[in-house]
C-alpha positions as CSV (number, residue, x, y, z in Angstrom):
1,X,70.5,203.3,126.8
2,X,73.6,201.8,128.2
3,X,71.8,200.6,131.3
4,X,68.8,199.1,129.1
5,X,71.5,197.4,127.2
6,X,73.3,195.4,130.3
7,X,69.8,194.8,131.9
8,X,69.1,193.0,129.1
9,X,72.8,190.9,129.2
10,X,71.7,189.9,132.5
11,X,67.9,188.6,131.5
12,X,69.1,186.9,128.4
13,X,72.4,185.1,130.4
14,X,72.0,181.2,130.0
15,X,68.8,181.3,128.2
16,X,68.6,177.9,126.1
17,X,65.7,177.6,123.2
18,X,64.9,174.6,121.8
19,X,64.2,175.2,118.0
20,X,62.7,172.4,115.9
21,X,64.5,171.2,112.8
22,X,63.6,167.9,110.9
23,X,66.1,165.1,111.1
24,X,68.0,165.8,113.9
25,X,67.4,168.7,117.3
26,X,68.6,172.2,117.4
27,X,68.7,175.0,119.7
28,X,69.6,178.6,120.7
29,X,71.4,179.6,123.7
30,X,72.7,182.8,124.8
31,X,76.2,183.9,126.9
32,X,77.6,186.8,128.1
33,X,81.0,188.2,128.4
34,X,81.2,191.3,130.2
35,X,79.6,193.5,127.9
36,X,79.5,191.4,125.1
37,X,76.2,188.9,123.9
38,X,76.6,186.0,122.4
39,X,73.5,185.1,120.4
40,X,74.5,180.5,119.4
41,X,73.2,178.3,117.4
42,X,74.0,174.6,118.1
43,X,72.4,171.4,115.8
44,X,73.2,167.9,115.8
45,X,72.8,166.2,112.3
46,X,73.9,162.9,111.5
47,X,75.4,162.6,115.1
48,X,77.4,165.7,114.7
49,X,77.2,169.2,116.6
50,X,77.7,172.0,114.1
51,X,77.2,175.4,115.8
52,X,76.9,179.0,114.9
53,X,77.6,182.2,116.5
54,X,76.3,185.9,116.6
55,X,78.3,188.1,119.3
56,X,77.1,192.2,119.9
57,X,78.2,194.7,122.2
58,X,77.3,198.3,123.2
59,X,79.8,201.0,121.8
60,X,80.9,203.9,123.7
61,X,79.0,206.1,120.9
62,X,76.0,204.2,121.9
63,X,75.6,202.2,119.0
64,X,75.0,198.1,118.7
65,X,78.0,196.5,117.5
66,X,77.7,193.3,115.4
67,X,81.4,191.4,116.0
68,X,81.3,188.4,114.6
69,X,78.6,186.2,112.7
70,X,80.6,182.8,112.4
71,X,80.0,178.6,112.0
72,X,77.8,179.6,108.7
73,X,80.8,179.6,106.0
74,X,80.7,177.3,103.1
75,X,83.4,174.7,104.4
76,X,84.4,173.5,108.0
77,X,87.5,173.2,106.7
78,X,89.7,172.7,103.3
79,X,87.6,169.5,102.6
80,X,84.1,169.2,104.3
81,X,81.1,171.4,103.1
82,X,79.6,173.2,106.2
83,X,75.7,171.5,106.7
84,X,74.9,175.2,108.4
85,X,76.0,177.0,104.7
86,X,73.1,178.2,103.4
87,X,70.6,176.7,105.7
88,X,69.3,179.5,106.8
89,X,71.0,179.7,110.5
90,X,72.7,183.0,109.9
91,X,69.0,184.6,109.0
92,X,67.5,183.0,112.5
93,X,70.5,184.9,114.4
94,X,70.0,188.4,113.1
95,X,65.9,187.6,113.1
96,X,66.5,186.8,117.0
97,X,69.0,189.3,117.3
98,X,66.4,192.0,115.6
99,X,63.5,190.8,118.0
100,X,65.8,190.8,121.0
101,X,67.2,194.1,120.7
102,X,63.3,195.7,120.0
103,X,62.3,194.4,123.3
104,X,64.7,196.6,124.9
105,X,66.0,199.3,123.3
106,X,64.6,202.5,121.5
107,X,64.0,201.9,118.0
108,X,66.6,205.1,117.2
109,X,69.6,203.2,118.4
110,X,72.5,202.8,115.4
111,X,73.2,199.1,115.1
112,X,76.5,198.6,113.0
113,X,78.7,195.8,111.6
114,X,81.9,195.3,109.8
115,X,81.8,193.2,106.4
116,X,84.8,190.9,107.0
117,X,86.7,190.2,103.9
118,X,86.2,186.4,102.9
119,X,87.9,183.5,102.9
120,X,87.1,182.5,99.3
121,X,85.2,185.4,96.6
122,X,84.7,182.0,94.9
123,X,82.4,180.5,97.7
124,X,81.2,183.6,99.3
125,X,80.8,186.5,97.1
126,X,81.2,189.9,98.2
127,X,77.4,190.4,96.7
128,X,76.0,187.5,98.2
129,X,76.8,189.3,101.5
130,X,76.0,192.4,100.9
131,X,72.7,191.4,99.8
132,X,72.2,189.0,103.1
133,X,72.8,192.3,105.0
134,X,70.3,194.3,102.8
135,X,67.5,192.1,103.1
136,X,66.9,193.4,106.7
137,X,67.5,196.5,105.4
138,X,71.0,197.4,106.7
139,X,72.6,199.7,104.4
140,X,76.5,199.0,102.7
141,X,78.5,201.9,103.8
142,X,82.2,201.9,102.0
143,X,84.8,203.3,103.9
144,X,87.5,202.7,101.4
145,X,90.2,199.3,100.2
146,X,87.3,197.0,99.9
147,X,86.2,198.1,104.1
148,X,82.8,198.0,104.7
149,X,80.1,198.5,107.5
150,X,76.3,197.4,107.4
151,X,74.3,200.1,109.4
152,X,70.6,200.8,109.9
153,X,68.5,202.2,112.3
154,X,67.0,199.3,114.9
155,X,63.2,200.9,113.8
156,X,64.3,200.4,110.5
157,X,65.2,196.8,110.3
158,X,62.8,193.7,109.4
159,X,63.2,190.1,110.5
160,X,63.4,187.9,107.1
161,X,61.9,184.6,107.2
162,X,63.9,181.8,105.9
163,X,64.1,178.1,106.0
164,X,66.0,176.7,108.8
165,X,67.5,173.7,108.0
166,X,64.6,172.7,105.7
167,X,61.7,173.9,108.0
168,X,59.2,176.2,107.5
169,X,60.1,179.1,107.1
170,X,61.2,180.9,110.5
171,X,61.6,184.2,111.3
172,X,63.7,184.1,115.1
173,X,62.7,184.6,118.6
174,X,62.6,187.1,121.0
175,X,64.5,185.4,123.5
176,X,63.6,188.3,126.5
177,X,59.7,187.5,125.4
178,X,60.7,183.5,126.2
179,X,62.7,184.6,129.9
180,X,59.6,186.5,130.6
181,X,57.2,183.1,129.9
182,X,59.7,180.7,131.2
């Protein structure tokens, strides 16, 4: 599984994806770092980039790790809202991530995340994330003082359409599908 795993970091290195958005462009692009992917999301709107991020790696238990989902919070910083929050960005990385990893890998494979505690309860509810994660049908795994892991079965997860940025409703890419085509 491991070799499936880093054939696929080396088709999906440098892939860029335009993805259409109204009022302003938007795209995907993939990079790698050793054995780590990096699933990005970049839009400019109202002459500014905003990006998001999605990294993964594969564990020595042979499970998918998810690191990091950032750029999606509800403020950039202590004063400006984030245009990304809520916009449906952080469903069109773990839909692409989802279609991705299918292409590849045997639908048995364990892919696993860590809940991250956030920076406000106010802004981003524990619930609210919990529920994000359930809609593809991880499951919430406690493993005590407030940790927790999302975990599911790749077989067992489904892509959730969701607005992008005020499109239709999208539901991600498989990015090996658009190597193969390009």
């Amino acid at each position: 599984m491991k070799k499936n795993f880093m054939r696929m970091l080396q088709l999906l290195e440098g892939i860029k994806q335009p993805v259409i958005i109204p009022n302003g462009s938007a795209g995907l692009y993939t990079d790698v770092k050793q054995s780590e992917l990096g699933i990005n999301f970049a839009a400019k709107l109202n002459g500014q980039v905003h990006r998001a991020r999605m990294s993964l790696t594969f564990t020595a238990d042979q499970k998918i790790k998810v690191l990091d989902l950032v750029g999606t919070q509800p403020l950039i910083d202590l004063e400006n809202a984030n245009p990304l929050s809520g916009q449906g960005v952080s469903s069109l990385l773990v839909n692409t991530m989802i279609h991705t990893l299918n292409s590849m890998l045997p639908e048995t494979v364990i892919v696993t995340g860590r809940l991250k505690a956030p920076k406000s309860l106010v802004l981003e509810p524990l619930a609210g994330r919990r529920n994000f994660w359930r809609r593809f049908g991880f499951v919430i795994e406690s493993w005590g003082e407030g940790r927790e892991l999302v975990v599911c079965e790749l077989g067992n997860l489904t892509t959730y359409a969701e607005r992008l940025l005020g499109s239709a409703p999208n539901d991600g890419l498989d990015l090996l599908h658009h190597r193969l085509i390009d």
